[in-house]
py3Dmol code that shows the C-alpha trace and the ligand (Angstrom):
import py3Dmol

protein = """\
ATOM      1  CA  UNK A   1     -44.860 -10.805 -17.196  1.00  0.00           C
ATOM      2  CA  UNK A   2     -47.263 -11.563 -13.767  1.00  0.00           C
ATOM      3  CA  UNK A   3     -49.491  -8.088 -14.312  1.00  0.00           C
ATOM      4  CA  UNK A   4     -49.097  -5.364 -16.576  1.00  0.00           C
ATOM      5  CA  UNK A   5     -48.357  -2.120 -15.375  1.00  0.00           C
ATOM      6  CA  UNK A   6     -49.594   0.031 -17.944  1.00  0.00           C
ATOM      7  CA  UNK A   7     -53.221  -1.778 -17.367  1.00  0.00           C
ATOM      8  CA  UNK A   8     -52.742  -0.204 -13.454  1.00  0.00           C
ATOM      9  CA  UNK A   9     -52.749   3.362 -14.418  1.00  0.00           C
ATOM     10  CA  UNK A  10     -55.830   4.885 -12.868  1.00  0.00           C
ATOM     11  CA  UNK A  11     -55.714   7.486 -15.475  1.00  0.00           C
ATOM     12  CA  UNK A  12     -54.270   6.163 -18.734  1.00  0.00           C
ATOM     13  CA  UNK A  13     -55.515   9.057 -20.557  1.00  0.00           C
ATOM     14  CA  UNK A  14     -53.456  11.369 -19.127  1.00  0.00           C
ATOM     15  CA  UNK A  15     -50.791   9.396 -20.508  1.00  0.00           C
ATOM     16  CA  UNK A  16     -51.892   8.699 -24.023  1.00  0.00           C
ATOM     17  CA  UNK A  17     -48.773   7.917 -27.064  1.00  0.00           C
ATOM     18  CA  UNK A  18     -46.412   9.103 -24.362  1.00  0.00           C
ATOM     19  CA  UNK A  19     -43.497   7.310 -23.337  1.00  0.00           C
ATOM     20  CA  UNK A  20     -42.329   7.936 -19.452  1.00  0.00           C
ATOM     21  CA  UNK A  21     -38.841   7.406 -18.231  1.00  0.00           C
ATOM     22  CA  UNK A  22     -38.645   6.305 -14.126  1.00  0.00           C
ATOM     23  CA  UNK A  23     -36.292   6.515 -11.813  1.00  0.00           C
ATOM     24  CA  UNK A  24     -33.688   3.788 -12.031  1.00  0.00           C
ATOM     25  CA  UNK A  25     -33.214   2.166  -8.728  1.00  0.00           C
ATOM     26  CA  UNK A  26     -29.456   2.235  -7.714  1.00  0.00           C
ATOM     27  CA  UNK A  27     -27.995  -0.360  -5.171  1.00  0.00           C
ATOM     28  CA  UNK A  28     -27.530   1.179  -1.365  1.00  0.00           C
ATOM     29  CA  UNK A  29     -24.607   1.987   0.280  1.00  0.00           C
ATOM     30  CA  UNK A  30     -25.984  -0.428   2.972  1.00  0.00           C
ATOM     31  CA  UNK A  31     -25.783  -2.958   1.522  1.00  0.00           C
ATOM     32  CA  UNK A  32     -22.608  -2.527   0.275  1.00  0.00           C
ATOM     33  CA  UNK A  33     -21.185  -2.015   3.391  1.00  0.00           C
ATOM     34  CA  UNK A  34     -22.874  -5.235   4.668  1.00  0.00           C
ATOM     35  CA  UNK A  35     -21.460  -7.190   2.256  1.00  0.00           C
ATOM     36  CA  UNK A  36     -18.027  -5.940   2.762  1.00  0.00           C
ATOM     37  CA  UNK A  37     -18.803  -6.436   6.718  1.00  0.00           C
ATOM     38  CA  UNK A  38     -19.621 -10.165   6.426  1.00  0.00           C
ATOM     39  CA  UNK A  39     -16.611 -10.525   3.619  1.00  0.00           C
ATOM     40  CA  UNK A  40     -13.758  -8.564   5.904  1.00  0.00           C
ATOM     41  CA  UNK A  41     -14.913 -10.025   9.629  1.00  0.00           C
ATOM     42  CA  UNK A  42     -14.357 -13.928   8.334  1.00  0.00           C
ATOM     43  CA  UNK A  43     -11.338 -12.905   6.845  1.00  0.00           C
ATOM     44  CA  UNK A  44     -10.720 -10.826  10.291  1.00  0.00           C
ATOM     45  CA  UNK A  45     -11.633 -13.863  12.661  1.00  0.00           C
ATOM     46  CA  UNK A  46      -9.155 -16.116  11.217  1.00  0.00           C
ATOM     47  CA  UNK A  47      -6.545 -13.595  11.277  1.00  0.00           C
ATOM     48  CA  UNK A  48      -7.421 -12.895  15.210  1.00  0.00           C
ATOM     49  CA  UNK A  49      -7.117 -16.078  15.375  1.00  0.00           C
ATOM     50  CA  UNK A  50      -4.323 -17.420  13.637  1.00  0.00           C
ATOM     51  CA  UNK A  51      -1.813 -14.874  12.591  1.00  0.00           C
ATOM     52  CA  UNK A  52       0.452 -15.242  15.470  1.00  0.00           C
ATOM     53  CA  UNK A  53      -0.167 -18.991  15.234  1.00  0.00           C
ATOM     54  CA  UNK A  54       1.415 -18.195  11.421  1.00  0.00           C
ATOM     55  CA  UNK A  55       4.128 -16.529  12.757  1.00  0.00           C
ATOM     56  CA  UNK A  56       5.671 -18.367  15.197  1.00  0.00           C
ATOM     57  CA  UNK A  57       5.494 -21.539  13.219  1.00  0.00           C
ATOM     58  CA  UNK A  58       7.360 -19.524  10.097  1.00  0.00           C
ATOM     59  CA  UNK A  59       9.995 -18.854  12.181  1.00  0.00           C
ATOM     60  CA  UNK A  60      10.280 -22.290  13.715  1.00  0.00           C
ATOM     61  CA  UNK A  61      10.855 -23.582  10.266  1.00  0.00           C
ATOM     62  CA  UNK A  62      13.021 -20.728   9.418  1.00  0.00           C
ATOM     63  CA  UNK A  63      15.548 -21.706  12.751  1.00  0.00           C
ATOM     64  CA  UNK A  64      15.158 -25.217  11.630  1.00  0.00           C
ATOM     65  CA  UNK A  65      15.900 -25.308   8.236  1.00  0.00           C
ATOM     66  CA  UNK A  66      19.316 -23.350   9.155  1.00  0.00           C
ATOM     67  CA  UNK A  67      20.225 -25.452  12.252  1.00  0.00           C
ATOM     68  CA  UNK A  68      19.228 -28.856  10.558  1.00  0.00           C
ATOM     69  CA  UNK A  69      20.061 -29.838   6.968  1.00  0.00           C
ATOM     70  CA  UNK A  70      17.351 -31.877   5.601  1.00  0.00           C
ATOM     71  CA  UNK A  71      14.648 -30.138   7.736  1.00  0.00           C
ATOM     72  CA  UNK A  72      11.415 -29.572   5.506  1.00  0.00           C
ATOM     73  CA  UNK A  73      10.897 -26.431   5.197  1.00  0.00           C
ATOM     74  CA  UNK A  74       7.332 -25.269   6.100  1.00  0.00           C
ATOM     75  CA  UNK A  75       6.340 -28.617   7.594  1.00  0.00           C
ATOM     76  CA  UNK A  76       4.908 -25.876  10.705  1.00  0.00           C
ATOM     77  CA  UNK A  77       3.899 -23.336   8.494  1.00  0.00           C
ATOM     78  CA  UNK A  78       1.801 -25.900   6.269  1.00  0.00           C
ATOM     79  CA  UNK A  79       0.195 -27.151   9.246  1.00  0.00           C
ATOM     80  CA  UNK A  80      -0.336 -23.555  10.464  1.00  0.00           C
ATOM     81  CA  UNK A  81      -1.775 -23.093   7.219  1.00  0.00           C
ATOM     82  CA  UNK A  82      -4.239 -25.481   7.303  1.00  0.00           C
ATOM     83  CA  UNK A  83      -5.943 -24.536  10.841  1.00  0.00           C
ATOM     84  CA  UNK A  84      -6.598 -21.200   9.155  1.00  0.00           C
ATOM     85  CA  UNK A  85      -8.741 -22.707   6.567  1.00  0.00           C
ATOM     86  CA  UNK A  86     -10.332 -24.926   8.845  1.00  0.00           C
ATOM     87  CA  UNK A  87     -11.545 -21.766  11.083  1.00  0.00           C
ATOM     88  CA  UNK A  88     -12.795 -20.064   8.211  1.00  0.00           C
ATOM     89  CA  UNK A  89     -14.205 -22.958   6.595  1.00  0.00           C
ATOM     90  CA  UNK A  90     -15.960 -23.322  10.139  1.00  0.00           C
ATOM     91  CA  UNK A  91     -17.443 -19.582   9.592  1.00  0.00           C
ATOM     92  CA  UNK A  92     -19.161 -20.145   6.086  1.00  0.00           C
ATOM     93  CA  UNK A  93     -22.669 -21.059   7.407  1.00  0.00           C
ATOM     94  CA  UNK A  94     -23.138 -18.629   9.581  1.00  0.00           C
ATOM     95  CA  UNK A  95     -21.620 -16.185   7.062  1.00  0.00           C
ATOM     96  CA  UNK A  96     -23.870 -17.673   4.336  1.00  0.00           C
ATOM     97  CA  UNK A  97     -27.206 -16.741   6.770  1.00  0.00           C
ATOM     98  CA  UNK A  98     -25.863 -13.328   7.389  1.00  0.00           C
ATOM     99  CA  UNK A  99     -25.820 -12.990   3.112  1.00  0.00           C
ATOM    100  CA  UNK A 100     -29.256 -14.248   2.581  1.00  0.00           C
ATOM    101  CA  UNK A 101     -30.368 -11.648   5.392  1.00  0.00           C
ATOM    102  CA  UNK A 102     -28.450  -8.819   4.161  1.00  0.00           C
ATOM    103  CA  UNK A 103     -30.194  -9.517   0.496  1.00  0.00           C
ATOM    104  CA  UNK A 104     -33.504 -10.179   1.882  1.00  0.00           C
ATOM    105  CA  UNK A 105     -33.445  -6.691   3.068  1.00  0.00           C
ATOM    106  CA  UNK A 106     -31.564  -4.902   0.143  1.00  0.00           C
ATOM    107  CA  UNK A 107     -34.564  -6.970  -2.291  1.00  0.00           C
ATOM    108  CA  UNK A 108     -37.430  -5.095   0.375  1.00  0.00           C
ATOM    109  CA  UNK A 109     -35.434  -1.775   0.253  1.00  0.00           C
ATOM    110  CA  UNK A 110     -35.514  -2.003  -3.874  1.00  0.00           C
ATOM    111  CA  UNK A 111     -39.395  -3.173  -3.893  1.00  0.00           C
ATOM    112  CA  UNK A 112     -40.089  -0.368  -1.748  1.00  0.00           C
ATOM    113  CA  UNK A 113     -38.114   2.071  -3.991  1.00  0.00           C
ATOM    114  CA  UNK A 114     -39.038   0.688  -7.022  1.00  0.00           C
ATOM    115  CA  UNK A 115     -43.284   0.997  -6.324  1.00  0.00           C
ATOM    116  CA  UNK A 116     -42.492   4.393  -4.899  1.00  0.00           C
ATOM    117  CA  UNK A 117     -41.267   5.592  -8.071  1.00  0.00           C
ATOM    118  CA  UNK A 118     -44.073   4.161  -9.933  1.00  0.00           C
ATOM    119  CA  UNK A 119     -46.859   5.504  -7.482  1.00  0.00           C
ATOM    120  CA  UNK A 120     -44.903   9.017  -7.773  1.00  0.00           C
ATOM    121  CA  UNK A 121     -44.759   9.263 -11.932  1.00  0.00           C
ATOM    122  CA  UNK A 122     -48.093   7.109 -12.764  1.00  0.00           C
ATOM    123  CA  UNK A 123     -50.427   7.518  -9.413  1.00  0.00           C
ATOM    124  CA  UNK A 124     -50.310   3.639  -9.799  1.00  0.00           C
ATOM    125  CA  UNK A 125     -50.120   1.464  -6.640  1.00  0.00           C
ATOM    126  CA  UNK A 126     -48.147  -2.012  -6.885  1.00  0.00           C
ATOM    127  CA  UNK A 127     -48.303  -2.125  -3.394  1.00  0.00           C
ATOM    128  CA  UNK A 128     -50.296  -5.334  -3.627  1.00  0.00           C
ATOM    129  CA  UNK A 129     -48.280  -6.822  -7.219  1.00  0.00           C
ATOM    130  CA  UNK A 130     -44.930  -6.982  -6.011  1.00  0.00           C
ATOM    131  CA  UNK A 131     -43.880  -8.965  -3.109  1.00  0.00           C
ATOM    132  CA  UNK A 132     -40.962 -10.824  -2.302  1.00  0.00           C
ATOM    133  CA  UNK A 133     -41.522 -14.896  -3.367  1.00  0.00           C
ATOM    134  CA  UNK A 134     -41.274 -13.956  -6.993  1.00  0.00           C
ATOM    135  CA  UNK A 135     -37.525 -12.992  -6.109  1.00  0.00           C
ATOM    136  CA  UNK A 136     -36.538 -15.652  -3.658  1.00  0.00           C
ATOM    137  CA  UNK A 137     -34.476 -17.551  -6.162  1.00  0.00           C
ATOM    138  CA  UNK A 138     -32.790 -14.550  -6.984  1.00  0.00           C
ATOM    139  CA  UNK A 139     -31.873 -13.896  -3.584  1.00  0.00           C
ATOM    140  CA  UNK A 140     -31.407 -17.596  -2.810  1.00  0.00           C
ATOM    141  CA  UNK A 141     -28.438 -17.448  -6.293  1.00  0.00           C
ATOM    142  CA  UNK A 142     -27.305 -14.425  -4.662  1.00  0.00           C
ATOM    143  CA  UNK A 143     -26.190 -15.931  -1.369  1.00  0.00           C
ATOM    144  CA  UNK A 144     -24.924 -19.154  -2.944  1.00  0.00           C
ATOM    145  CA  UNK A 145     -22.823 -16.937  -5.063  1.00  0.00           C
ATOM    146  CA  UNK A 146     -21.507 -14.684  -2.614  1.00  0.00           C
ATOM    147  CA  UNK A 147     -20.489 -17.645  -0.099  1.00  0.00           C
ATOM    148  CA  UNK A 148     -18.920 -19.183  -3.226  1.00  0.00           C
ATOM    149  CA  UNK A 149     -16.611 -15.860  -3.598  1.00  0.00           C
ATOM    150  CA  UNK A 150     -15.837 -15.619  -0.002  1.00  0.00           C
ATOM    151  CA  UNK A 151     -14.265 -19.383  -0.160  1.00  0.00           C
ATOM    152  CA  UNK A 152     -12.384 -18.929  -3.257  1.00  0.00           C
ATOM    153  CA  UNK A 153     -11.215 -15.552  -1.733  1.00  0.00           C
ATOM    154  CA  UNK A 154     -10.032 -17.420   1.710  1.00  0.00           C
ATOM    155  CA  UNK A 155      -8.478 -19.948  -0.507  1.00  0.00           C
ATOM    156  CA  UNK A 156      -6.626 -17.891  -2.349  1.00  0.00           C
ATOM    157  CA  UNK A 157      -5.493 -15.798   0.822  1.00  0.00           C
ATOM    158  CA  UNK A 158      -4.433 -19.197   2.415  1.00  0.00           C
ATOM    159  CA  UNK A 159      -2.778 -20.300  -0.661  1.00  0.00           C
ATOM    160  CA  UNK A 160      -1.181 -16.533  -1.181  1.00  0.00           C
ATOM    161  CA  UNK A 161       0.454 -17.402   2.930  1.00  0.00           C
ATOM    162  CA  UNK A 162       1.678 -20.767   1.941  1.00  0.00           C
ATOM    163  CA  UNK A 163       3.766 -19.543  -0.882  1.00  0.00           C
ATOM    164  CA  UNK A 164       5.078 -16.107   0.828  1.00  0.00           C
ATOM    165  CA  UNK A 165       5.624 -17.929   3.825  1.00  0.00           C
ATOM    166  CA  UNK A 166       8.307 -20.765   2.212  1.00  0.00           C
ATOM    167  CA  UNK A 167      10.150 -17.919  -0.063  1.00  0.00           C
ATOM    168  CA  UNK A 168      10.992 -16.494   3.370  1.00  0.00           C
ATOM    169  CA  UNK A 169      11.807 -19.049   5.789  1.00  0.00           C
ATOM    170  CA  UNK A 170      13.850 -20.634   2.175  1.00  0.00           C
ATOM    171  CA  UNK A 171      15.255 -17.253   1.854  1.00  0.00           C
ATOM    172  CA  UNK A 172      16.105 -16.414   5.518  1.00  0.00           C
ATOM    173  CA  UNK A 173      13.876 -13.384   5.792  1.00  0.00           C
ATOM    174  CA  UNK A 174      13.938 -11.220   9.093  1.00  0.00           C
ATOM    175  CA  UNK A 175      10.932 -12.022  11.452  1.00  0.00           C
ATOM    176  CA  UNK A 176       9.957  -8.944  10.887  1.00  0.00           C
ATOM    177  CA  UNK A 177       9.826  -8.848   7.369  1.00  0.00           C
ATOM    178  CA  UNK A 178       7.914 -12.093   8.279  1.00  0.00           C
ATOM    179  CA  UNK A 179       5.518 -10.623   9.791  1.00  0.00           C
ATOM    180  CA  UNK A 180       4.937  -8.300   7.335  1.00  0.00           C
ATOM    181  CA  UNK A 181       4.379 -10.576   4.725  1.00  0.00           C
ATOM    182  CA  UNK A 182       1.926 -12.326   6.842  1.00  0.00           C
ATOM    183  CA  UNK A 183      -0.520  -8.909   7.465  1.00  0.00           C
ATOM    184  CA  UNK A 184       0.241  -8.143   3.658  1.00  0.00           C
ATOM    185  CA  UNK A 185      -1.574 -11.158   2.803  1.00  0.00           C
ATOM    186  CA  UNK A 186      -4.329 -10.622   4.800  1.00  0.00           C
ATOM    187  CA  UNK A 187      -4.439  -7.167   3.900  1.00  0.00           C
ATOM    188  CA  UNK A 188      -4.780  -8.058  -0.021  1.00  0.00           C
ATOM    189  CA  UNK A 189      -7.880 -10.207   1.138  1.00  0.00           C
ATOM    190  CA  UNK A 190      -9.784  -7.346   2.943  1.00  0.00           C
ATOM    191  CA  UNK A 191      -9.344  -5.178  -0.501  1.00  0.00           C
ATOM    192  CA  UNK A 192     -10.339  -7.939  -2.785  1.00  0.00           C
ATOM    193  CA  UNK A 193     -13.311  -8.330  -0.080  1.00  0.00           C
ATOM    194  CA  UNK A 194     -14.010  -4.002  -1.008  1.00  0.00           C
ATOM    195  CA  UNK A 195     -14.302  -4.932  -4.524  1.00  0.00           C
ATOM    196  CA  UNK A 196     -16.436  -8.395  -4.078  1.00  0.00           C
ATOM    197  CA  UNK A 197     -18.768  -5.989  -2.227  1.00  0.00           C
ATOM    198  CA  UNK A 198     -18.872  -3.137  -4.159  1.00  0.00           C
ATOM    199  CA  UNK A 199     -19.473  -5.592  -7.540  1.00  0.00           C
ATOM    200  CA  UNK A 200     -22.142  -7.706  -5.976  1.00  0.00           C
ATOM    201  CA  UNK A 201     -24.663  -5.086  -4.902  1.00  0.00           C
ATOM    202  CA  UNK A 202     -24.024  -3.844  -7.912  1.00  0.00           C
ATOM    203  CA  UNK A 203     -24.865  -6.747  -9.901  1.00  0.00           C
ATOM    204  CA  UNK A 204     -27.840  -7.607  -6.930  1.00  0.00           C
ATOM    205  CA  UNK A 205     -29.745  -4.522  -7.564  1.00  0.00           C
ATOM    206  CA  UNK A 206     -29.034  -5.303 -11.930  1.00  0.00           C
ATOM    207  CA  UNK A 207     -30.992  -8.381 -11.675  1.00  0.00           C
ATOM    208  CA  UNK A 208     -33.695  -6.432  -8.948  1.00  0.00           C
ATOM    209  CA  UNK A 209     -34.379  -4.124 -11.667  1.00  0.00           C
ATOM    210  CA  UNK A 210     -34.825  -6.381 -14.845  1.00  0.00           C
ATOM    211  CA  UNK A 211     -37.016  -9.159 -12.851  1.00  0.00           C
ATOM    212  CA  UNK A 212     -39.234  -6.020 -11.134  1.00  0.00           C
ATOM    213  CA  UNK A 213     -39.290  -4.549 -14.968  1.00  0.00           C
ATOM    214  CA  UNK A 214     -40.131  -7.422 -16.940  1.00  0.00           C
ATOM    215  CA  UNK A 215     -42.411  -9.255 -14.746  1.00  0.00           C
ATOM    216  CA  UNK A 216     -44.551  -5.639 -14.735  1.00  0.00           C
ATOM    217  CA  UNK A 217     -44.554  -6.062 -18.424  1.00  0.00           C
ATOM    218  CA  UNK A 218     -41.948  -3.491 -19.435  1.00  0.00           C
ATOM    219  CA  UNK A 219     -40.132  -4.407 -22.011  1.00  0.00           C
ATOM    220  CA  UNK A 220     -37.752  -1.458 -22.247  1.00  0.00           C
ATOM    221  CA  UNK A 221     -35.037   0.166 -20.502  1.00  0.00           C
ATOM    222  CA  UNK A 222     -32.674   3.311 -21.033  1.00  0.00           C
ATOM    223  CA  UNK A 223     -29.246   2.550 -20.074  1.00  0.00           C
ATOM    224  CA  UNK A 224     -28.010   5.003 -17.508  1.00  0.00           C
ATOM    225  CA  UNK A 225     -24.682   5.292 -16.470  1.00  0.00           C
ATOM    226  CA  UNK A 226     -22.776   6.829 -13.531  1.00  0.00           C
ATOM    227  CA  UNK A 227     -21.388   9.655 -15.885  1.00  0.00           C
ATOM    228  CA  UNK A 228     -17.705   9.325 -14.016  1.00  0.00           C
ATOM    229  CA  UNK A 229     -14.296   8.622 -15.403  1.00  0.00           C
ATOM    230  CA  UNK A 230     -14.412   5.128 -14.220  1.00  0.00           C
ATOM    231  CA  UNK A 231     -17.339   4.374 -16.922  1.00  0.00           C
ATOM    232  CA  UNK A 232     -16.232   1.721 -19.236  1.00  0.00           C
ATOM    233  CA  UNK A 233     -16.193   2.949 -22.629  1.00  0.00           C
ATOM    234  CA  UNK A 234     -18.212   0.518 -24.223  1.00  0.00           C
ATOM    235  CA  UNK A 235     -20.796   1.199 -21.783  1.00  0.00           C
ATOM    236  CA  UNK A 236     -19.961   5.345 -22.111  1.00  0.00           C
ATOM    237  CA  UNK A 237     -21.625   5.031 -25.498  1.00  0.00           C
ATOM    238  CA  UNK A 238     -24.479   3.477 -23.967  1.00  0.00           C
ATOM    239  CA  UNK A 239     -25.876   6.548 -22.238  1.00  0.00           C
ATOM    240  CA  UNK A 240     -29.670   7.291 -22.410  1.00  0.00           C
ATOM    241  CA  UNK A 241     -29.757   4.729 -25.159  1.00  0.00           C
ATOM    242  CA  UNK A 242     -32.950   2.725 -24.950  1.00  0.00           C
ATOM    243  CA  UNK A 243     -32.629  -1.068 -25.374  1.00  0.00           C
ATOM    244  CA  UNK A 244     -35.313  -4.299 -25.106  1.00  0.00           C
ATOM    245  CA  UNK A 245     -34.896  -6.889 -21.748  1.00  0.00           C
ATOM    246  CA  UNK A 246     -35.187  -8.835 -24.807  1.00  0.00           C
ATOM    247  CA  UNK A 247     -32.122  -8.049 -26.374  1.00  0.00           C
ATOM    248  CA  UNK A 248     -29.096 -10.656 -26.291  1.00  0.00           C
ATOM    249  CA  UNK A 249     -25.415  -8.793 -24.960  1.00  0.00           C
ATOM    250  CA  UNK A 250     -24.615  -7.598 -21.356  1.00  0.00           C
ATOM    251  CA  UNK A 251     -27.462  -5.615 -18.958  1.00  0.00           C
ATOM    252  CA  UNK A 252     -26.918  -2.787 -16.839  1.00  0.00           C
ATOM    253  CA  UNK A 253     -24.578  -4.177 -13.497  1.00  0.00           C
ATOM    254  CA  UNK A 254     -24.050  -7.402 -14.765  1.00  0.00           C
ATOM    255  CA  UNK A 255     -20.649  -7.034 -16.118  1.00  0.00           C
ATOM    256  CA  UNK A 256     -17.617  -6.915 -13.464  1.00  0.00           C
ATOM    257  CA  UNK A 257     -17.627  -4.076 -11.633  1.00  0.00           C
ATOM    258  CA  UNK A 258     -20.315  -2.210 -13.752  1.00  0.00           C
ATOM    259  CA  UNK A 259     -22.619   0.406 -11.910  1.00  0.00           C
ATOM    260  CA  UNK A 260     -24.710   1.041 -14.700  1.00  0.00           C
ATOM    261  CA  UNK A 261     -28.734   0.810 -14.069  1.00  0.00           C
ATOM    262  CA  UNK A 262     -31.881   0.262 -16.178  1.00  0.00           C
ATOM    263  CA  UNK A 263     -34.296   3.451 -15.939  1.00  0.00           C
ATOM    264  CA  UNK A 264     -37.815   1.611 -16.722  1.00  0.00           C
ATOM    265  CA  UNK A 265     -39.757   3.083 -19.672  1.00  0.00           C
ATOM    266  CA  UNK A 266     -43.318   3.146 -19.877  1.00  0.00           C
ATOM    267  CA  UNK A 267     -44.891   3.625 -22.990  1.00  0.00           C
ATOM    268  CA  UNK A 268     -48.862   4.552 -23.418  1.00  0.00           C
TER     269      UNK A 268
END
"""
ligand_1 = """\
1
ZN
Zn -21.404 -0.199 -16.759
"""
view = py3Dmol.view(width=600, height=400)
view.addModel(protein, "pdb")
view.setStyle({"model": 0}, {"cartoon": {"style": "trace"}})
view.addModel(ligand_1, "xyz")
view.setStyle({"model": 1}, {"stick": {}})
view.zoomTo()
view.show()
């Protein structure tokens, strides 16, 4: 805890022995989309880049392997291969600045949302309390985390074009078919890159809400829940429930693919 909120309440009175429920702050769209920008355009530059490069040298090998025996298969592809990792492996500092900016702003978007809910349900102004170092780590984490995902998801498109690519110059494919298999793996990265996105703001805006809670000295949160289909069930039951920060097991957004949020809970 840095302050305590309930100590900031012009008029405590008003709120005596009762317990008030804010606003959860949800992740944005924004930065959703962000995410997924920065995730899909590396993924995009190296197929600009190197897709036709893939191609050609697949069907080299393919010709070879049939005109030659004892040609290696995918000796070109390989090779092919490899420049495509290099170009994106070129792109992850530039894409790891465009993270940290892209969370910078989502963190100032929550702050802002976050003390306009207080001002709006306790009159009290945290204006001045909340500010941005406290969160720098977080936001630092964040964009180590998200660069990590991006490589290990450019790996394991590069790794998915390797293996297609030798069970179809070994098998004889059609250049077409070829082809195919080469915008199929790139097509698998850009809706892995969806998810990464959509999971990551998700879990962002989780850790927003429990360091903005507990460092304003509330200790308890109801668990709120999109109220959808796609709601896990463990976390269906979880509804409205009120639980500690305290508490050991999972928080709201932290689980894979979780939307769930904390709503903050004052108590006079
Ligand atoms: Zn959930």
């Amino acid at each position: 805890m840095t302050y305590d909120i309930h100590q900031m309440v012009p008029d405590r009175g008003l709120f005596r022995d009762r317990r008030i429920v804010l606003n959860e702050v949800t992740p944005s769209i924004a930065v959703e989309v962000e995410l997924r920008q920065i995730i899909i355009g590396l993924l995009r530059a190296g197929q600009v880049e190197e897709a036709e490069r893939l191609a050609r040298a697949a069907k080299i090998d393919k010709s070879d392997l049939w005109r030659a025996a004892g040609a290696e298969p995918g000796s070109l592809t390989s090779t092919a291969v490899g420049r495509l990792r290099r170009v994106w492996g070129g792109l992850l500092v530039p894409v790891a600045k465009r993270f940290n900016d892209a969370f910078r702003d989502e963190e100032e978007r929550h702050r802002e949302e976050f003390t306009a809910t207080a001002r709006k349900a306790l009159g009290v102004d945290l204006k001045a309390l909340v500010a941005q170092p406290e969160v720098q780590p977080h936001i630092q984490l964040a964009t180590r985390r998200n660069v990590a995902l991006v490589k290990n998801l450019s790996d394991d498109v590069a790794r998915r074009l390797e293996n297609t690519l030798l069970q179809e110059i070994t098998a004889g494919s059609t250049n077409r078919s070829i082809e195919k298999t080469i915008s199929e793996s790139f097509e698998f990265g850009k809706s892995r890159a969806r998810l990464i996105a959509r999971d990551q703001a998700a879990k962002f805006n989780g850790t927003l809400n429990r360091v903005r809670q507990t460092e304003a000295g509330i200790d308890k949160y109801q668990w709120s829940t999109s109220l959808d289909e796609r709601v896990r069930s463990e976390h269906r039951v979880r509804e409205g429930v009120t639980y500690n920060w305290s508490d050991s097991g999972p928080k709201p957004g932290e689980e894979i693919q979780c939307r769930c949020t904390a709503r903050p809970i004052v108590e006079f």
